[in-house]
N, C-alpha and C positions, 0 to 999 in steps of 0.2 A: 145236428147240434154241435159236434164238436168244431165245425169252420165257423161256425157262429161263435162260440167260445174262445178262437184263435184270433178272429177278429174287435174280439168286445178288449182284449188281453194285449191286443197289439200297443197300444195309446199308452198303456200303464208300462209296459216295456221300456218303450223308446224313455218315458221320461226317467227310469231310475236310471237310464245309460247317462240320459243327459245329465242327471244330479252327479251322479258316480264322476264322472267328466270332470265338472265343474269343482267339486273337492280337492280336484289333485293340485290344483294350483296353489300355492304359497306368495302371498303379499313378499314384495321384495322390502331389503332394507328401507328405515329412513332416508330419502333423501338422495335415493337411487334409481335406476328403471331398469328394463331388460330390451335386450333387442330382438328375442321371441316369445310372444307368451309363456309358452310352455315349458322354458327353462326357468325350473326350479334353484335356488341356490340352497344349500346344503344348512343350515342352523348349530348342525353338534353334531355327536355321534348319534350310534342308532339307536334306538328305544328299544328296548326288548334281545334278548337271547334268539330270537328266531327271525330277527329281521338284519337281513345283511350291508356292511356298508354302504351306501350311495355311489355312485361310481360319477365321475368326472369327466371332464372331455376327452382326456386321453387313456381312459378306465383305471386310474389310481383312483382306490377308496377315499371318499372322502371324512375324516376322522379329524380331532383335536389338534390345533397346529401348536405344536411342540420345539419347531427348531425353523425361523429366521434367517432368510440369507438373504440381501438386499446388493445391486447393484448398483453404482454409481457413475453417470456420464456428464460429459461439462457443458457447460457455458450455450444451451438451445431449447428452442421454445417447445410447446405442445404442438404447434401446426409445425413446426422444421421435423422436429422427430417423429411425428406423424408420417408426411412427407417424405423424408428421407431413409429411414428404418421400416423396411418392408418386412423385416423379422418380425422384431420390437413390437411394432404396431398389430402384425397377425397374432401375436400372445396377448395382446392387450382387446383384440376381438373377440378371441377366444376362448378367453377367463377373466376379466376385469381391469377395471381403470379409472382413477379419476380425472374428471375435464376441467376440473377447478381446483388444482393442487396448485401450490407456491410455495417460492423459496422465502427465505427470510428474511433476506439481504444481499448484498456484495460486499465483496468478491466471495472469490471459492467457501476459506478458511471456514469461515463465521458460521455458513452453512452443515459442514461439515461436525461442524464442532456442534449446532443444534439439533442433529439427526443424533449422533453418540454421547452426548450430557443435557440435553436440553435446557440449554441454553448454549447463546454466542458468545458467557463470558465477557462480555464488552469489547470483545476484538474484533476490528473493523479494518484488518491488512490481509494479506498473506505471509505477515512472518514467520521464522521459523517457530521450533520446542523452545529454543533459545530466549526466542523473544517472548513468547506464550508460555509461561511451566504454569499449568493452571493442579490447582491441589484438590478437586472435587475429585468427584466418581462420575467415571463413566457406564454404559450399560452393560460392556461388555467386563468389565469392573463387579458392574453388580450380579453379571451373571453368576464368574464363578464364586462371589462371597454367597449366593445363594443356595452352592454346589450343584451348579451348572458350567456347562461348557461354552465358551466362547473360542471366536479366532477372528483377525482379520488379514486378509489373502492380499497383498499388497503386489501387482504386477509390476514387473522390473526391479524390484526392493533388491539390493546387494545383497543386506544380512535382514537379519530379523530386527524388526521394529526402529530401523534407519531414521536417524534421526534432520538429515539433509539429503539433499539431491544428489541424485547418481545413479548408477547404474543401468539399465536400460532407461532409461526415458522416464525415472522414477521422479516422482514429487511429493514431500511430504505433505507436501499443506492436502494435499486430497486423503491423507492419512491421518484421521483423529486422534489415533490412541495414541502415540506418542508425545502428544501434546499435556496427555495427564500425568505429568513428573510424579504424581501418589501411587499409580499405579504400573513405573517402568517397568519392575521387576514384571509382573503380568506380562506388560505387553512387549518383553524380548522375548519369552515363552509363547506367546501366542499372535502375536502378530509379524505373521511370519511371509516369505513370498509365493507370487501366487502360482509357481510353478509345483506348488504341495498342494492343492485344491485336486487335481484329477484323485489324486490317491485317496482323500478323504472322500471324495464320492465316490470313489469301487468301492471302499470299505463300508461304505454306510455311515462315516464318522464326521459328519455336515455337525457345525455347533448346533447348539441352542441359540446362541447370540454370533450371528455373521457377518462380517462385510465384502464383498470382493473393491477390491479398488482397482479398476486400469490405469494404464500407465500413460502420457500426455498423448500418444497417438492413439491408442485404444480407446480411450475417453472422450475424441472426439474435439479435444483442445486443440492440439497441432495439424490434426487428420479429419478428414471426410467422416459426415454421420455415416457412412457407410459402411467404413472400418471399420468403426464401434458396433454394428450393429451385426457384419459378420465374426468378430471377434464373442460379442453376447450369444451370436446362437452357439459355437462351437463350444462351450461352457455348457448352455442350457442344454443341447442335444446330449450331452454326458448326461446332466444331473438328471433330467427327463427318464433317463434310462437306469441310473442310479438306483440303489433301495432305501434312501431317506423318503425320496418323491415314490417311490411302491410303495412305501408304507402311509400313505396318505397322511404324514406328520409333518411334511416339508411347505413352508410357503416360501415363494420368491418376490419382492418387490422388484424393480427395477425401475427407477427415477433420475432426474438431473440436479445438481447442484441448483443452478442459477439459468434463467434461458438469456439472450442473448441483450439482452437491456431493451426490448424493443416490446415484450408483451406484456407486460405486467408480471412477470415473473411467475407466469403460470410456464408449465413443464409438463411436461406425458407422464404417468406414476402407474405402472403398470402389475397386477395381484396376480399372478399364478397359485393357483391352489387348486384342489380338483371341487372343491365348494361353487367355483366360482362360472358360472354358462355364461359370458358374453354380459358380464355386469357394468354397468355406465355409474359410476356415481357423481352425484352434481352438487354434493356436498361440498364446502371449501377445507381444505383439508393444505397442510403443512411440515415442515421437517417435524416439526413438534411433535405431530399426529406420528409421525413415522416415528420417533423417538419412542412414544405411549406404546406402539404397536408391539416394540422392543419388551416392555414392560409387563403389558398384557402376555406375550409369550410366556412370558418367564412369573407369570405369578407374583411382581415383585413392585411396590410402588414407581409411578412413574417419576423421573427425573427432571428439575425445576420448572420449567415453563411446561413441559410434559403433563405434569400432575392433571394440567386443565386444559389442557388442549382437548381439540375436536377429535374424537376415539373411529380411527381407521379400521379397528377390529369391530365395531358398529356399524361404521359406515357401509362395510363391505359384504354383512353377516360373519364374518368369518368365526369357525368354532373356535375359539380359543379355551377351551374349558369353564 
């Protein structure tokens, strides 16, 4: 009786494994896919006192993203930075990406300026502050009126918040904040260069609102995507090890300005968070979207053309609280 009993039992077995199975998977965002079934992407924190973080590709919790740090490279397409950034491209594998991001416009400036005010202001050069004293708010503006922390890490900058070229291979125009003459005072305090970046990642003291800006060979403008892409990991391999990114509160974008006039101005736009398994999104997505994304961080409405833009913290799941 009892092999009879094991055999009648077997059928009902196998199917609650196979139900039990089928549960654990989570529909990916709107708009997105995965590139294994079984990678789940993360939604929020954890439900309940006894259920622990999610853990990530590289086992940082994955928790509410609280603090923003976004990289900027110039003037090349999705298939060149694909192609030519074998780093870049492995992070973009390995945690998320969209295949349908675009810049705004040409040249650099305009772009720059829709990623940190959402909007291009109507400026369609690379002038300097000089030429541009725009009197809105920027994000990293609204961070700290919202008492949050911002900064932007300007590579080769002379002094803080420079308002023309020099120093190592520095360029303003790929540097937003100086461009908001309402907010100089801000941004001589906090837009600072980017050789103060390592310290704020031992210390754990990454903003809420970040930018890192390279410098015209770092960036990819005067130099090989290759530069830029070993210059990015030597940053990422700090922060990766850093305790913003331990504490599962850290997201990284990593995008281009403008690609090279030859794609449509779509660009690699790359999500690090530990949310994120190897996520594709095929959503069309924009500086704007990056701007919101600023926004969403920080609990704080989004910035003009931002307001309504296509939501990259949707796009992507990401928990943003």
């Amino acid at each position: 009786m009892a092999s009879v009993r094991r055999w009648l039992l077997a059928p009902v077995l196998a199917l609650a494994v196979t139900v039990t199975g089928c549960s654990q998977h989570a529909a990916a965002p709107a708009g997105s896919h995965r590139r294994s079934p079984t990678a789940v992407a993360s939604q929020g924190p954890s439900q309940g006192p006894s259920r622990p973080p999610s853990q990530g590709p590289s086992g940082a919790p994955s928790r509410p993203v609280t603090k923003l740090l976004v990289f900027v490279v110039e003037n090349h397409s999705l298939a060149q930075m694909r192609a030519q950034m074998p780093y870049t491209s492995g992070l973009a594998r390995r945690f998320g990406y969209a295949d349908d991001y675009v810049g705004v416009g040409y040249p650099s400036l305009p772009n720059y300026l829709a990623i940190a005010g959402g909007s291009t202001a109507g400026v369609t050069d690379d002038g300097s502050p000089a030429e541009h004293p725009l009197s809105g708010r920027s994000v990293f503006g609204e961070a700290i009126a919202a008492g949050r922390t911002a900064a932007v890490y300007a590579d080769g900058m002379p002094t803080s918040c420079a308002l023309d070229d020099g120093g190592d291979d520095y360029a303003v125009k790929h540097n937003p904040w100086p461009y908001y003459r309402s907010e100089r005072d801000l941004c001589r305090a906090h837009d600072v260069p980017a050789s103060r970046l390592p310290e704020a990642v031992a210390r754990g003291a990454l903003p809420d609102a970040g930018m890192v800006v390279p410098n015209m060979c770092h960036d990819a403008h005067d130099c090989d995507l290759s530069v830029a892409d070993g210059w990015i990991r030597s940053r990422m391999r700090e922060i990766l090890a850093g305790p913003d990114w331990r504490s599962g509160h850290l997201a990284v974008v990593v995008t281009a300005d403008t690609d090279d006039r030859n794609s449509g101005n779509r660009v690699l736009t790359v999500v690090v968070h530990p949310s994120q398994h190897g996520n594709v999104v095929g959503r069309r997505l924009d500086h704007y979207s990056l701007s919101r994304l600023y926004s969403d961080v920080l609990h704080v409405p989004g910035l003009g053309h931002a307001a309504s833009a296509a939501s990259m913290s949707k796009a992507f799941g990401l928990p943003v609280g």
